[in-house]
N, C-alpha and C positions, 0 to 999 in steps of 0.2 A: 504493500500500500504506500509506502513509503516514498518508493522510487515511482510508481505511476503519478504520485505528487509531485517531483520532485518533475518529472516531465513536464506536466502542466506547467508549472514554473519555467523549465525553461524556453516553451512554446509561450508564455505571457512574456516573458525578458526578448523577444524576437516579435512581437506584437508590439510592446515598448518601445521600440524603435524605428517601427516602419512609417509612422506621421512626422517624427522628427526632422528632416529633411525633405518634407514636402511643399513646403510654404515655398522655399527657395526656388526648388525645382520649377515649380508653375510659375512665379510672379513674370519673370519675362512675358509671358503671356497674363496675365490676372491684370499686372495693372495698365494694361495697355486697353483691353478689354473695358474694366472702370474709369478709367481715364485720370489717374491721379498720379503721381511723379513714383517714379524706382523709389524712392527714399522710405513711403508710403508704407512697403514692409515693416519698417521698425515699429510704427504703431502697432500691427496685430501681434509683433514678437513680444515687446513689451507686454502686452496685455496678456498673452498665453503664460510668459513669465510672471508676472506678479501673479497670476491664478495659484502658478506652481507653488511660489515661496510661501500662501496665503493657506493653501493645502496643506503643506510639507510642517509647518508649524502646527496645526490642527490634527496631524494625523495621530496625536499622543491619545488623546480625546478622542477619537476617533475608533483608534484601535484595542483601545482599553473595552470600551463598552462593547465591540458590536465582534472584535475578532479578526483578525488582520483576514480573514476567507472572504467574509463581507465586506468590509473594507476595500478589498482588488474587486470582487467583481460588480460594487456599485461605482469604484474608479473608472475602470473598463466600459463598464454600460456607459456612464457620462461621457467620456471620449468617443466611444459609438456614436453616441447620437449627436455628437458635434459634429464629427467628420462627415455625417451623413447629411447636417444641415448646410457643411460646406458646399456641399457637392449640390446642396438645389441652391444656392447661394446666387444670387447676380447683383449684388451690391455691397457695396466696400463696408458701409457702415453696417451691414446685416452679417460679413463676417467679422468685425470689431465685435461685436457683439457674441457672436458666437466662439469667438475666442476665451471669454469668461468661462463654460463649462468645458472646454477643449483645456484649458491650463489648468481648473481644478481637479480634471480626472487624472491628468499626466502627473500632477505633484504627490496623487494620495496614493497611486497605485505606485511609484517610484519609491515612499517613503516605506509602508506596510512591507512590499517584498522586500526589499535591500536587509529591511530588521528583520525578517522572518528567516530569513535564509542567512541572514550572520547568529541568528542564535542558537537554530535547527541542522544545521548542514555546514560539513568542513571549508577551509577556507578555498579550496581548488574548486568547488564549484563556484563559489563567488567571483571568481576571476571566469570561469569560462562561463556563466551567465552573462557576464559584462561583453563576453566577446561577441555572444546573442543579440544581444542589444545591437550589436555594430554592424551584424549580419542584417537585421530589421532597419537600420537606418541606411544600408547600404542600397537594400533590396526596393524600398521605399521610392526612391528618384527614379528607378528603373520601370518600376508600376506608373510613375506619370509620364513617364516617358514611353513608354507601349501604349498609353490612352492615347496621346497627341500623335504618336505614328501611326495611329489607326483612324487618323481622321477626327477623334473626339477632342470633346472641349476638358478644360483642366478640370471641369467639375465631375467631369467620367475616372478620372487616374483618383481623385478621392474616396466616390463611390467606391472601387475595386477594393482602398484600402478600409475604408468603413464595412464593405460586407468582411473580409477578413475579421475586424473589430466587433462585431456583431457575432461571428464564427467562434470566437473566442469568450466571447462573455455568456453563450450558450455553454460550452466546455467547463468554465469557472462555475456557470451554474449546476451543472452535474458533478463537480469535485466535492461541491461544498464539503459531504462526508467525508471527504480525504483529512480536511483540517480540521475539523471536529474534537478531536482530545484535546490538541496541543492548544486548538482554540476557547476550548473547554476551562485551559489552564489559567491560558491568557485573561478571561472574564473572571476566575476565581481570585488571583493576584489583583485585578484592578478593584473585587470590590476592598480586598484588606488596603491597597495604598492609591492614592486621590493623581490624576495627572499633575504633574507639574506644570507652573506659570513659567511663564517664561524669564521672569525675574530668576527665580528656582534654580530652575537649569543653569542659567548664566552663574550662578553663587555655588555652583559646583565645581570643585576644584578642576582643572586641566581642561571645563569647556570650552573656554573664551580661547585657547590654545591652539583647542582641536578643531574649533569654528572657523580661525584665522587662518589654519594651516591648509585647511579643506578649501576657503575663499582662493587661496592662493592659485591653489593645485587647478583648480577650474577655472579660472584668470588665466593660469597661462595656458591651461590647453586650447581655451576657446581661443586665446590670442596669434596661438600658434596654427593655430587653421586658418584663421581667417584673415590673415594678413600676411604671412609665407608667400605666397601667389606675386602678390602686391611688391613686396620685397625684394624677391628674386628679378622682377622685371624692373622696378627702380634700382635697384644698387647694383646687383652683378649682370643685369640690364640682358636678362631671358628673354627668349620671345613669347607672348602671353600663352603658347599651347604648351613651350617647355615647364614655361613656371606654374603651371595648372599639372601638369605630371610630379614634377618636384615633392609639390605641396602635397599631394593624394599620398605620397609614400610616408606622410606623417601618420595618417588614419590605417595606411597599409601594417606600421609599425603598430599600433594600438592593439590592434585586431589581431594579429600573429602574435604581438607580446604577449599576450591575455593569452592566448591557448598556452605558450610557453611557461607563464606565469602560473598556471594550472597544475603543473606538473613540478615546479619548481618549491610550491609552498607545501608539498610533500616531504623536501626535508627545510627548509626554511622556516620561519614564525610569518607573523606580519610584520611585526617588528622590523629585521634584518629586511624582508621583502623591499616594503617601503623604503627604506634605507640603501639598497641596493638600486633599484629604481630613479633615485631622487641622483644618486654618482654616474648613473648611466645619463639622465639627462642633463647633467651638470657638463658629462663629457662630450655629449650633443649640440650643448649651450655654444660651448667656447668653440667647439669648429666650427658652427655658422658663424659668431663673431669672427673668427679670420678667414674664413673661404671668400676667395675670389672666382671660383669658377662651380660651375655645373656639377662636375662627379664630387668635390666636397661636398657644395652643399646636399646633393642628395645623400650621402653619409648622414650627414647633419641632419635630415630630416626624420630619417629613416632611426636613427639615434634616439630624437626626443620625442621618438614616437613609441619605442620600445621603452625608455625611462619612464615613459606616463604609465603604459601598461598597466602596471601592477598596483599603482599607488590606491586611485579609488576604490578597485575592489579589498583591496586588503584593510583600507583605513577606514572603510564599512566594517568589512568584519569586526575589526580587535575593537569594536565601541563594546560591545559586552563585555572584555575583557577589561576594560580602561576604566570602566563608570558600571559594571554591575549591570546583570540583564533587567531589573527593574525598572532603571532607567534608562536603558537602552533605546527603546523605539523614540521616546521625547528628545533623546541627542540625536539620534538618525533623525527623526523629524528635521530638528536645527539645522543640521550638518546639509540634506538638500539645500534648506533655503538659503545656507551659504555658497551653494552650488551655482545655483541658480543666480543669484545675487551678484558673484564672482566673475560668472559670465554674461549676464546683461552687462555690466559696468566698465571692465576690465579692457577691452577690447576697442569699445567707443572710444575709452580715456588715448588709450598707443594711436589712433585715430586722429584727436587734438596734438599728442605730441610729432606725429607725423607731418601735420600743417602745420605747424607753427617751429618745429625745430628740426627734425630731417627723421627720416625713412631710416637712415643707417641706425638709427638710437634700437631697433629692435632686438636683436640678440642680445642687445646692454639690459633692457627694461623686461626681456623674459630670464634672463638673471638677475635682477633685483628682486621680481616675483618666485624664484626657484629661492634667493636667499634666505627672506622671510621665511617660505613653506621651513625649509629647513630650521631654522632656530624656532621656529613656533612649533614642531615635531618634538625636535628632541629636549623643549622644555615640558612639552606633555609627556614625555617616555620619563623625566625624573621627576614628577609629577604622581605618574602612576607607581614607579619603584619603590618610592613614598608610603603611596599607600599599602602597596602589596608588602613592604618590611613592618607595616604598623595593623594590617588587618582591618583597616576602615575601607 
């Protein structure tokens, strides 16, 4: 029973990712369709995100009362029914709007699994559920993209992805019974202790640490995707199809780490994992600061794309480990909206310092973001040592 779970799980983690990259994929076409400027995007990104962050903080509350089973699969259902309203969608401000229940369902269903499976399940699947995810966001642009080569409008490559999302929240509704003990357990624990406030949490030793370190780590990956491309054609002055290959061998890196990462925290902790990860991108970091050509930087990509690897699934998992499974889902909760947060923000900001001080400042400003991640890590690892030598 266990593992027939543990499947659903990792067919939800590959459902998790197939809307992610869809917004992008279509707009070439959405907003030309609406008639409102490229830029335009950012409002419904924004607004999916703050859903998430607004979720991902709730999901303590959440998941205490009703059981992380229900929890995913009324996650799930709400994204269903977003994606499907996309898809009869013909007006900008109707999907503005419909992006409200599209970023609540992404944030609650991302917060409940990620805790359910770092407190149930070793940490090798956490790393290759994360690589699901990649496979789902991979697979995602490819589905809008067979709609529009078959003649259909971007509101058909949604539908495809909405009946899949629909296909899935029928499955979560036949598991239920799968999570039923564990969830059984879950309700029993929340009636003896109250969610924590969010003050709470923060007055928990090593959060504000682990919230900063996690901001970080998602700061630079989002930064490193989405501006690598950009970079490589200003500075070492690519042609925009080379620097569009370049760049994909960072995600290529993620996605291969992750399987490798899988196999690796078999003799490894999280601990070292992280740790290991954080010197592989550090060693990433500094060859794209001095590559001048092509086969460096794709070194260099391919590098900070393997150093990301392991970091978020493993810095998921050891929160039970660092803060006690009690309060694990309420730090997981935070720990998204740091995610989230990290990458709305982070990415924009390299964006200002790109106009107004130079392009070349990148490889500097994704090692000032790797800096931080590091001293905010290993002040929470002597944090926890802390507590693990005193038994609190």
């Amino acid at each position: 029973m266990a593992s027939l779970l543990l499947a659903v799980i990792y067919l939800a983690f590959i459902s998790l990712g197939l809307p992610d990259a869809l917004l992008g994929a279509a707009w070439p076409v959405m907003h030309t369709e609406f008639g409102v400027s490229v830029s335009y995007m950012g409002m419904i990104s924004i607004i999916i995100s703050m859903g998430t962050i607004l979720s991902s903080l709730l999901s303590d509350r959440m998941t205490r009362r009703f059981g992380a089973g229900i929890v995913t699969l009324a996650s799930v259902a709400l994204t269903a029914a977003a994606l499907m309203g996309f898809s009869f969608a013909h007006s900008f401000w109707l999907l503005c709007l419909l992006a409200i229940p599209y970023g609540l369902g992404a944030g609650g269903v991302d917060a409940a699994l990620n805790n359910y499976v770092a407190l149930h399940y070793a940490s090798r699947h956490m790393s290759w559920l994360h690589c699901m995810w990649g496979i789902g966001a991979s697979v995602g642009p490819s589905i809008m993209g067979y709609a529009l080569a078959g003649g259909h409008s971007w509101n058909m490559g949604y539908r495809y992805v909405g009946f899949l999302q629909i296909g899935l929240t029928v499955i979560l509704l036949l598991s239920l019974p799968l999570w039923g003990k564990r969830d059984v357990g879950a309700k029993e624990e929340a009636k003896r202790a109250k969610a924590l406030s969010f003050r709470e949490i923060l007055h928990i030793p090593g959060a504000v640490p682990a919230f900063v370190a996690f901001f970080c780590y998602c700061a630079l990956e989002s930064t490193a995707g989405q501006w690598a491309s950009s970079y490589f054609v200003m500075k070492i002055h690519l042609t925009e199809d080379e620097a569009a290959s370049l760049a994909s061998l960072f995600y290529i890196g993620i996605t291969v780490g992750r399987v490798i990462s899988g196999f690796l925290t078999m003799r490894f902790s999280d601990k070292q994992m992280i740790r290991i990860g954080q010197g592989v991108l550090a060693v990433g970091v500094a060859l794209l600061i001095f590559s001048t050509g092509k086969y460096a930087a794709a070194v260099a990509m391919v590098l900070i794309g393997l150093g990301c690897a392991p970091i978020y699934p493993c810095v998921i998992h050891s929160t039970p480990a660092n803060f006690g499974e009690e309060n694990s889902q309420a730090l997981v909760g935070v720990q998204m909206a740091s995610a989230y947060l990290g990458s709305l923000t982070m990415a924009p900001v390299f964006g200002l310092v790109a106009r107004h001080l130079s392009v070349s400042l990148f490889g500097f400003y994704l090692l000032a973001i790797l800096l931080l991640m590091v001293f905010m890590n290993e002040k929470l690892n002597c944090i926890s040592a802390k507590r693990a030598g005193t038994g609190k």
